[in-house]
VMD Tcl script that draws the C-alpha trace (Angstrom):
set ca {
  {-64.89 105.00 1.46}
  {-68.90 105.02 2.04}
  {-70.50 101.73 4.03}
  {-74.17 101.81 3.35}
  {-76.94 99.11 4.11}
  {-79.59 98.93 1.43}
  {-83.05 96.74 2.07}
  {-83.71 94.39 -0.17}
  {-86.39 92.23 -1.02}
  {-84.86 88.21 -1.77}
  {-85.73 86.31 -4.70}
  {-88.87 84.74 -2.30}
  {-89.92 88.13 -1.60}
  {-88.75 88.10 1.78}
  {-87.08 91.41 2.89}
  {-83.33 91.84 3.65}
  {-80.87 93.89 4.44}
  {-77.00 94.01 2.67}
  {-74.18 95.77 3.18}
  {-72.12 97.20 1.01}
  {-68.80 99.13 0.88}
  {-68.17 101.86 -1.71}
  {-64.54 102.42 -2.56}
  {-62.52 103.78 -5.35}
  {-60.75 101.41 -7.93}
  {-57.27 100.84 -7.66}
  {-54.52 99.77 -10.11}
  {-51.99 96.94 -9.68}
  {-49.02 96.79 -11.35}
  {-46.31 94.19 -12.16}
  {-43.16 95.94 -13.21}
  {-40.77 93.04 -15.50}
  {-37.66 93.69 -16.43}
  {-35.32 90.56 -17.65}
  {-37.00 88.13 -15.94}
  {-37.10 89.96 -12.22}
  {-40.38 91.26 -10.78}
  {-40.28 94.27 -7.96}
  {-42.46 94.13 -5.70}
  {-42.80 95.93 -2.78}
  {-43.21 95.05 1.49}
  {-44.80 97.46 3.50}
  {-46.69 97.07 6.90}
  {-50.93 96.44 6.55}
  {-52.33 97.94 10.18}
  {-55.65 96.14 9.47}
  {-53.58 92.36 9.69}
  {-50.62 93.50 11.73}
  {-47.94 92.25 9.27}
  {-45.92 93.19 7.08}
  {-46.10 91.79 3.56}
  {-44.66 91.28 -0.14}
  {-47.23 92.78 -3.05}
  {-47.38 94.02 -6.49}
  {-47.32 97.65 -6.18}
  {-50.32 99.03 -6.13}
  {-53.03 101.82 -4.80}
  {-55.92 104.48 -5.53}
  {-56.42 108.30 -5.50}
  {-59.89 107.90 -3.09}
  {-60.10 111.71 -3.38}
  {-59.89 111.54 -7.31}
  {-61.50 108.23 -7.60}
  {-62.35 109.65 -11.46}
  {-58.88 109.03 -12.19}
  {-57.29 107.64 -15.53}
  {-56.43 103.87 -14.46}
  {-53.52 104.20 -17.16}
  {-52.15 107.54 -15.25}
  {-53.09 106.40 -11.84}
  {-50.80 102.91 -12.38}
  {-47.94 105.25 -13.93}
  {-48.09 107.36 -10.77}
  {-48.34 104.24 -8.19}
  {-45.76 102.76 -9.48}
  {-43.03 105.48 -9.77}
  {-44.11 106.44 -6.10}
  {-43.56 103.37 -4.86}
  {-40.68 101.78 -6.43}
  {-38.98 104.72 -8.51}
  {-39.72 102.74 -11.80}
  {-40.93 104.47 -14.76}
  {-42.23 102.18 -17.64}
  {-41.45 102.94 -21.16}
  {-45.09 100.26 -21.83}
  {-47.97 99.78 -19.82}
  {-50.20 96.99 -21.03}
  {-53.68 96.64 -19.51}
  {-54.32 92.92 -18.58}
  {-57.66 93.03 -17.16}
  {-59.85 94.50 -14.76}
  {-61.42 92.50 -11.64}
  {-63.29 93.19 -8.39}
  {-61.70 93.02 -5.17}
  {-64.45 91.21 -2.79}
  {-68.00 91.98 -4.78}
  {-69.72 90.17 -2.30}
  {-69.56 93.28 -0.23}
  {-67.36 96.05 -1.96}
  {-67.89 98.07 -5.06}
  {-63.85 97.98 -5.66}
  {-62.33 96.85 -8.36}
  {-58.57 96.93 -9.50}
  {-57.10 97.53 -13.13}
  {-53.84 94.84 -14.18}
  {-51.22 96.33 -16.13}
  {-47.79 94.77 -16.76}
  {-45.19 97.41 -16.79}
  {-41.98 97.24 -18.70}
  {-38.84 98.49 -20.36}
  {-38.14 99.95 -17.14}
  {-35.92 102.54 -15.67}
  {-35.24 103.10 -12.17}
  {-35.95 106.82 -10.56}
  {-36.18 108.40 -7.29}
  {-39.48 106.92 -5.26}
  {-41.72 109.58 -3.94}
  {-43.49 107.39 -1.05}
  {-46.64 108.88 0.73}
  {-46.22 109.44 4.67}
  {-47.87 106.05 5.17}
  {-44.97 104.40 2.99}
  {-42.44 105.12 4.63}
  {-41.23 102.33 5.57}
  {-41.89 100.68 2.39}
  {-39.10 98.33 0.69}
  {-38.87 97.73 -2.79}
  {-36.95 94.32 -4.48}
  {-36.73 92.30 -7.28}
  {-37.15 89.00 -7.52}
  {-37.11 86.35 -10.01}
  {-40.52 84.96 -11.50}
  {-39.44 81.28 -10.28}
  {-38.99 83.42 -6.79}
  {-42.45 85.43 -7.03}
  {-44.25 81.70 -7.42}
  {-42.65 80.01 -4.44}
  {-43.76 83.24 -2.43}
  {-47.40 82.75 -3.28}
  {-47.36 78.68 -3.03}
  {-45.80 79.07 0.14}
  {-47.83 81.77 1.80}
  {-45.09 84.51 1.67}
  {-47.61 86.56 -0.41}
  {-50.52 86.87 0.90}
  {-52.42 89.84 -0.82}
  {-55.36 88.59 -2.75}
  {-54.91 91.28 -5.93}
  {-51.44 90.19 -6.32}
  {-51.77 86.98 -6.41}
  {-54.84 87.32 -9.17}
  {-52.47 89.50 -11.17}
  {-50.10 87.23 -11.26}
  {-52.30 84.66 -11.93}
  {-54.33 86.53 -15.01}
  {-51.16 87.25 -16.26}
  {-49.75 83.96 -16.33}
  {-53.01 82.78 -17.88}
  {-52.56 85.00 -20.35}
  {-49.02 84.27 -21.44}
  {-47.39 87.44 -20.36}
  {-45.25 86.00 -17.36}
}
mol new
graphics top color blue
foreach p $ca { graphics top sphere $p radius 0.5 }
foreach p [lrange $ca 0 end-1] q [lrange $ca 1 end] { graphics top cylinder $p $q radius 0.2 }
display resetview
């Protein structure tokens, strides 16, 4: 991750200054199988909590990184699943009002479960499935808070796949 401040010059010529963060893409995936989505909880240090998401992540030291390989790799490391398709959804930013980051949507399925190969940070990471009709009530009722999850599940809706 970079954080750099570039001056600017506003649209009445008065200068500025904005920040911006730099940081590598990430993929999100939702893994279907019959009906059931898996998502995952793990503990976020920057809001203290712990909290139900789409699998997800980035390779910041190989932010070059095929989004198709990088969402095959996140989410066998995270929930043991390997997915026999991978459709990309769609492809959104994170926060551009002050990041660079953007995350890659795929919908994962024909599923089979594996052995999950969590990083050190995951550790404590727990992975269930829930029904869609379950997944919805989480995000209406604040369960889910994570912004890229709920878009995801959102675009995907939207688009008919959920």
């Amino acid at each position: 991750m970079r954080v750099r401040e570039d001056a600017i010059e506003r649209r009445d010529g008065a200068p500025g200054i904005y920040g911006v963060v730099e940081k590598a893409d990430f993929a999100v995936i939702a893994p279907v199988d019959n009906g059931m989505i898996h998502l995952v909880e793990q503990y976020r240090y920057p809001v203290q909590g712990r909290y139900w998401e789409l699998p997800q992540g980035s390779w910041e030291e190989a932010p070059g990184t095929d989004p198709l390989a990088l969402a095959r790799a996140e989410l066998r490391e995270e929930t043991g699943l390997a997915a026999e398709t991978m459709l990309h959804a769609g492809y959104l930013f994170e926060c551009y009002g002050y990041s660079t980051q953007g995350f890659h949507i795929y919908l994962a399925q024909g599923l089979r479960l594996g052995e999950a190969d969590r990083e050190q940070s995951e550790q404590d990471m727990v992975s269930r499935a829930f029904s869609l009709e379950e997944v919805l009530a989480m995000v209406l009722n604040g369960t889910i808070k994570d912004a890229a999850t709920v878009a995801a599940l959102g675009l995907l809706r939207l688009k008919g796949l959920l």
